[in-house]
C-alpha positions in Angstrom: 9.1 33.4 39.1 12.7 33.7 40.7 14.1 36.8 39.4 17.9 38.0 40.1 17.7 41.3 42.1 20.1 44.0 43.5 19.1 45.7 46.9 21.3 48.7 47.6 21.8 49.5 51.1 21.7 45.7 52.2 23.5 46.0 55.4 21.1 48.2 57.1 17.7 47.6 58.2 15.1 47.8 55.4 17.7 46.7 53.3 18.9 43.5 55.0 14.9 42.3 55.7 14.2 42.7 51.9 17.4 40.6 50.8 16.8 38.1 53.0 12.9 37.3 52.6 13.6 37.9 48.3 16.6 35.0 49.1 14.1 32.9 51.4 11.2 33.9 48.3 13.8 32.0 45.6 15.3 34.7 44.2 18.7 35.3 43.4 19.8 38.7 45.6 23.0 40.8 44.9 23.3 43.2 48.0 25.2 46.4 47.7 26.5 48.2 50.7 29.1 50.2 52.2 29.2 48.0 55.0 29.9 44.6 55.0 26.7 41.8 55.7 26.9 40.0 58.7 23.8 37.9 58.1 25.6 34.7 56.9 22.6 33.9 54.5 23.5 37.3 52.5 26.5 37.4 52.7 28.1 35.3 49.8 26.1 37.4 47.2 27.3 41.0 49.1 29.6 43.6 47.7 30.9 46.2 49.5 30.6 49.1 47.1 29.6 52.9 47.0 26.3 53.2 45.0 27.9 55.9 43.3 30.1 54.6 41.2 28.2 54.1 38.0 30.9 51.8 36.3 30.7 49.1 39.4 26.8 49.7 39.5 26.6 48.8 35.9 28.3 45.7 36.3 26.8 44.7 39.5 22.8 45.6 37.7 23.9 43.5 34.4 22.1 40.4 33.8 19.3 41.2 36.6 15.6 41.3 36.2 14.9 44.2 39.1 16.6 46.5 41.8 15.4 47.5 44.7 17.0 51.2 45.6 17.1 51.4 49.3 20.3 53.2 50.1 20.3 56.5 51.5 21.6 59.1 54.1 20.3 60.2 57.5 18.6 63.3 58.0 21.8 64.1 60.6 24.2 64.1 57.8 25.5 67.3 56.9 23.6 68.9 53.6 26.2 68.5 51.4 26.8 64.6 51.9 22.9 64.6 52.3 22.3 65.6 48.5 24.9 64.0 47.5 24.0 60.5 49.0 20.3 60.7 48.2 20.2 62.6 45.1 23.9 61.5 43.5 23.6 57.8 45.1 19.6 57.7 43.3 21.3 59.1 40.1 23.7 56.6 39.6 21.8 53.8 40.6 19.0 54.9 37.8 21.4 55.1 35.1 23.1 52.0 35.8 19.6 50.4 35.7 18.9 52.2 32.5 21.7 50.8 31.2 21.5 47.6 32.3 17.8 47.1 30.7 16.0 45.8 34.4 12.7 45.5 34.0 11.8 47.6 37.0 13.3 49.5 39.5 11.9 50.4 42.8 12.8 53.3 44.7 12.5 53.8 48.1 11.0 57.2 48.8 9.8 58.5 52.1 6.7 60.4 53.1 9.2 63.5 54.5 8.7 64.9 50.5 5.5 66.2 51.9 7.5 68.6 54.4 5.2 69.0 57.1 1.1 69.1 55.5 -1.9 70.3 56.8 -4.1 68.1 54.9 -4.1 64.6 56.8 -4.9 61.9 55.6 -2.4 63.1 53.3 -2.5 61.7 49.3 0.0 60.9 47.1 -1.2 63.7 44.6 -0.1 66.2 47.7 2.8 68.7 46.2 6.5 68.0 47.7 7.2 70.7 49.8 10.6 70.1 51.3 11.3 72.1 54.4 15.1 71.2 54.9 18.4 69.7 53.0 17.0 65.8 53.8 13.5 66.6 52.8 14.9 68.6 49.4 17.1 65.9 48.5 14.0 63.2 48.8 12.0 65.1 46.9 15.1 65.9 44.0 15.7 61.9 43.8 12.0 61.6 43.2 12.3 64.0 40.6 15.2 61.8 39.3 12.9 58.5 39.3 9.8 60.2 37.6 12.1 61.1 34.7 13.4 58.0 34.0 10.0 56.6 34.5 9.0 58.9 32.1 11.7 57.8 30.1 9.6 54.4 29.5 11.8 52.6 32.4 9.3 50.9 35.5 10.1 52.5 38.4 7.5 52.0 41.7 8.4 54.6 44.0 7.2 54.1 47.4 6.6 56.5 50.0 7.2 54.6 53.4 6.2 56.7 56.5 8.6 55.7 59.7 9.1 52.4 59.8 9.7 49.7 63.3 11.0 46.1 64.1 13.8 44.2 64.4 17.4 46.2 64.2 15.4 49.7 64.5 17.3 51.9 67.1 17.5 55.9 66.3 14.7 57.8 68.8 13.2 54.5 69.5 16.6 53.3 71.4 16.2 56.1 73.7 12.6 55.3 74.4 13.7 52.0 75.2 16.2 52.8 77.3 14.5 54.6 79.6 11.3 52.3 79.6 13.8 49.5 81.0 15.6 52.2 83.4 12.0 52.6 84.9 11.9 56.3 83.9 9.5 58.3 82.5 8.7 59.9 79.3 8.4 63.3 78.3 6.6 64.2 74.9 6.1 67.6 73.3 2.8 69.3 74.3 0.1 66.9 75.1 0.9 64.2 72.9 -2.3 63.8 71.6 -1.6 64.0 67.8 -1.9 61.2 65.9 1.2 59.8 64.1 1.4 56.7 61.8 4.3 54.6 61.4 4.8 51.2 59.7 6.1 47.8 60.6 8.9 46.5 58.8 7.4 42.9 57.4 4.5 45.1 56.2 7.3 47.3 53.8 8.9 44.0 52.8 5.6 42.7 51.9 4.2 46.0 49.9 8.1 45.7 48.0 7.1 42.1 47.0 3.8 43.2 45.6 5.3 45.9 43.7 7.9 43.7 42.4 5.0 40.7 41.5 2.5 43.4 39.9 1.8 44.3 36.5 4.2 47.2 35.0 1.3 49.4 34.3 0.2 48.5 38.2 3.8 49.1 39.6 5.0 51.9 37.7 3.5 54.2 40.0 4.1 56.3 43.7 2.5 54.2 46.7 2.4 56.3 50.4 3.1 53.1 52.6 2.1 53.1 56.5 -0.2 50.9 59.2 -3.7 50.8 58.9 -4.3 51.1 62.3 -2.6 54.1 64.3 -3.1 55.7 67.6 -1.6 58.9 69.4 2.0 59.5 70.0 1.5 59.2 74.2 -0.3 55.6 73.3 2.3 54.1 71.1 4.9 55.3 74.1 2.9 54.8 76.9 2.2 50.9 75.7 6.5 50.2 75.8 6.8 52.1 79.1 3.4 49.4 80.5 5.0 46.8 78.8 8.6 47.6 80.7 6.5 46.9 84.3 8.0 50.1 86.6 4.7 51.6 86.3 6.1 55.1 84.7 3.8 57.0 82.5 4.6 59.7 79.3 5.1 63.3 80.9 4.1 66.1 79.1 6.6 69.6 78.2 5.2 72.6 77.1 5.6 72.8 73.4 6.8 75.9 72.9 9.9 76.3 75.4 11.2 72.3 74.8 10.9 73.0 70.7 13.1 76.2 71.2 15.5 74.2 74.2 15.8 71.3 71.3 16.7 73.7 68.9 19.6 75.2 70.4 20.6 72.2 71.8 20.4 71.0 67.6 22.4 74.1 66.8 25.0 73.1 69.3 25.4 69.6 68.0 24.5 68.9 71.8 20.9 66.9 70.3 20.1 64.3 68.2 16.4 65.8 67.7 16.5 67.6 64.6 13.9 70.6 63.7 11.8 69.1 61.7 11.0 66.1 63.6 10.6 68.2 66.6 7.7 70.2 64.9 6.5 67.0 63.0 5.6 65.9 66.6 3.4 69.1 66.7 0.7 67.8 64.5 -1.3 64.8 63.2 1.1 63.3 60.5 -0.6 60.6 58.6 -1.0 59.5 55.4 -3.6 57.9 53.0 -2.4 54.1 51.8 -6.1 53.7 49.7 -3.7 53.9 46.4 -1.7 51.3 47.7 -4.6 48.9 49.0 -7.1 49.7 45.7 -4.5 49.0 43.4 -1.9 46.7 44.5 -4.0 45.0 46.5 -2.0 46.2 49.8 -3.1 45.0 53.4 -1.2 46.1 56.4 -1.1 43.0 59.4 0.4 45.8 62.0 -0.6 48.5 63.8 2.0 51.3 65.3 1.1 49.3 68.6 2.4 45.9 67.2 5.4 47.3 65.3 7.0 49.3 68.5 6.4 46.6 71.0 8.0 44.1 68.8 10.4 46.7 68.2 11.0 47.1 72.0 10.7 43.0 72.8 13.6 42.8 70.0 15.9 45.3 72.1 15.3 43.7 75.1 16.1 40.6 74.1 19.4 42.2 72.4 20.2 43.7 75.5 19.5 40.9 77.6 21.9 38.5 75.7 24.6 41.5 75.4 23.9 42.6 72.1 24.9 46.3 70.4 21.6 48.2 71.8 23.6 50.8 73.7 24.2 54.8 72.5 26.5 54.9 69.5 29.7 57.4 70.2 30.4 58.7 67.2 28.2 61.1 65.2 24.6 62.0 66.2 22.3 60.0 64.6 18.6 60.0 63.8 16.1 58.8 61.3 13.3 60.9 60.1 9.9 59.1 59.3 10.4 57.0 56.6 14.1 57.5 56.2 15.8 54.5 54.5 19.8 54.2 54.8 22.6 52.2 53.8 26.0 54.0 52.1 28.3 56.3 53.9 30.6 59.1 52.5 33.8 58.0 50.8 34.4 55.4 48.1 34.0 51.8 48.6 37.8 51.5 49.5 38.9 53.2 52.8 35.2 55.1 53.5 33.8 54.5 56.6 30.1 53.0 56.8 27.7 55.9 58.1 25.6 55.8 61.2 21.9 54.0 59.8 19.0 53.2 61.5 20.1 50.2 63.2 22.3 52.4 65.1 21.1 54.2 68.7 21.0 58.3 68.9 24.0 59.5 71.0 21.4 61.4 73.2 24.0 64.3 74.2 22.5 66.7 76.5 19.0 64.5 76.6 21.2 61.6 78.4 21.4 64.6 81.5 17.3 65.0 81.6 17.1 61.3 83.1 17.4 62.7 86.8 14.1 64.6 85.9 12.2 61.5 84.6 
């Protein structure tokens, strides 16, 4: 059944790949954004707007059937445009919905609202435990969507860990980078610890199903990541084989790099930000048997498949002289399952804000190549 459906955030990654397969599915797609669309199939239906202003988000959510909340901020934002993105942006977008009678309303959570667990696999019943301003403001705008779920609205709120493909750059740009330099890696400690991540059809398709299933089904939080995962040294060591120079991952002692990548954070002379740096540390994966028991979810990808289609994507962007270089402006990073879209500032005379499709300014890391 074609449905009309508002994606927020459409001009960044996840945002753009859901408008354009819903538009390719039949559907009539309204795309909100900061920045303007540049994919020419989106782009009549696009308005450049600010997620939080409720009166233009309660004309733009009139007459649809759904939303699809993917808008956010980067965990390199400072705190205060942080909460007020994520928790503010989520806010608005809710009541708008509310008000605009949708018959569901998906929100695009992360896995960061679990902090950093012990228990792996990790389940959804697993108490938030938000270790920082991005993680406290994830888990406030889930606290945001369970109300008005509770409300009697249908809000699906899914919990995607990081996800790969086409347009990703953040940490994985720098990987890159140095694969096709002919460098090597360096990972924290040994690099055995197993860390899932998620390929971007496989979100798009678990948003379809969530949008296709049964209210009682959808109304629900989903943890969202590939089946099939290895270690963090195997996921890098299969772009650095797959860039031919023969370089391998190198490992750092944990503890001295975490502290170096710490101050070099507190300097603003890093993009890698504490948490991620720790999250690195440990086994971080999740259980998706909710997801695949009840809405009948089936990952195709495995971290393997999404980061060398992730990598063959840059390449072929850099190859043809595309934007796969380091951005200039502010640091940039994603943290696993970090969604973004909107920027500070009001829809006229803001500036868009760094997303995901954007590459980490590497700072001081750029200077460790002559080591690698």
């Amino acid at each position: 059944m074609a449905r009309r459906v508002v994606v927020t955030g459409s001009a960044g990654m996840l945002g753009g790949a859901l408008a354009r397969r819903l538009v390719l599915d039949g559907h009539d797609v309204v795309g909100v954004d900061l920045r303007p669309q540049d994919d020419p199939l989106l782009a009549a239906r696009h308005r450049v707007a600010d997620v939080r202003d409720l009166p233009l988000m309660s004309e733009v959510m009139a007459g649809a059937d759904a939303a699809v909340h993917c808008a956010g901020a980067l965990p390199s934002y400072p705190a205060d445009q942080i909460h007020d993105l994520i928790v503010g942006g989520t806010g608005t977008v809710l009541e708008a919905g509310r008000r605009a009678g949708l018959e569901r309303l998906v929100h695009i959570s992360s896995t960061a609202v679990y902090g950093l667990p012990k228990l792996v696999p990790t389940p959804e019943e697993h108490p938030r435990a938000p270790v920082d301003p991005y993680t406290r403001a994830k888990a406030a705008a889930e606290e945001l969507a369970e109300r008005y779920r509770a409300g009697g609205m249908c809000v699906p709120v899914l919990r995607p860990k990081t996800f790969l493909g086409p347009g990703r750059m953040g940490l994985f740009a720098m990987l890159f980078e140095w694969a096709e330099e002919g460098r090597n890696f360096p990972v924290l400690g040994r690099g055995d610890k197993r860390i899932q991540m998620f390929a971007i059809e496989d979100l798009v398709d678990a948003v379809a199903l969530v949008l296709d299933a049964p209210a009682e089904v959808a109304g629900d939080t989903y943890n969202l990541a590939a089946a099939e995962f290895g270690t963090l040294r195997e996921d890098f060591q299969a772009v650095l084989d797959a860039a031919g120079h023969g370089k391998r991952v190198v490992s750092l002692p944990a503890g001295p790099a975490v502290a170096g990548l710490r101050l070099l954070e507190r300097t603003r002379l890093s993009p890698v930000y504490g948490r991620l740096a720790l999250k690195l540390l440990a086994d971080s994966y999740v259980s998706i048997d909710k997801a695949r028991d009840r809405l009948g979810f089936r990952p195709r990808l495995s971290n393997r498949d999404a980061i060398l289609r992730t990598y063959a994507w840059w390449r072929e962007q850099r190859r043809a002289g595309g934007t796969t270089g380091t951005v200039t402006g502010t640091v940039t990073g994603t943290a696993p399952g970090t969604v973004t879209g909107t920027a500070p500032g009001s829809a006229t005379g803001a500036r868009a804000g760094s997303t995901s499709r954007d590459a980490w300014r590497q700072g001081a890391l750029s200077l460790a190549k002559i080591f690698f």
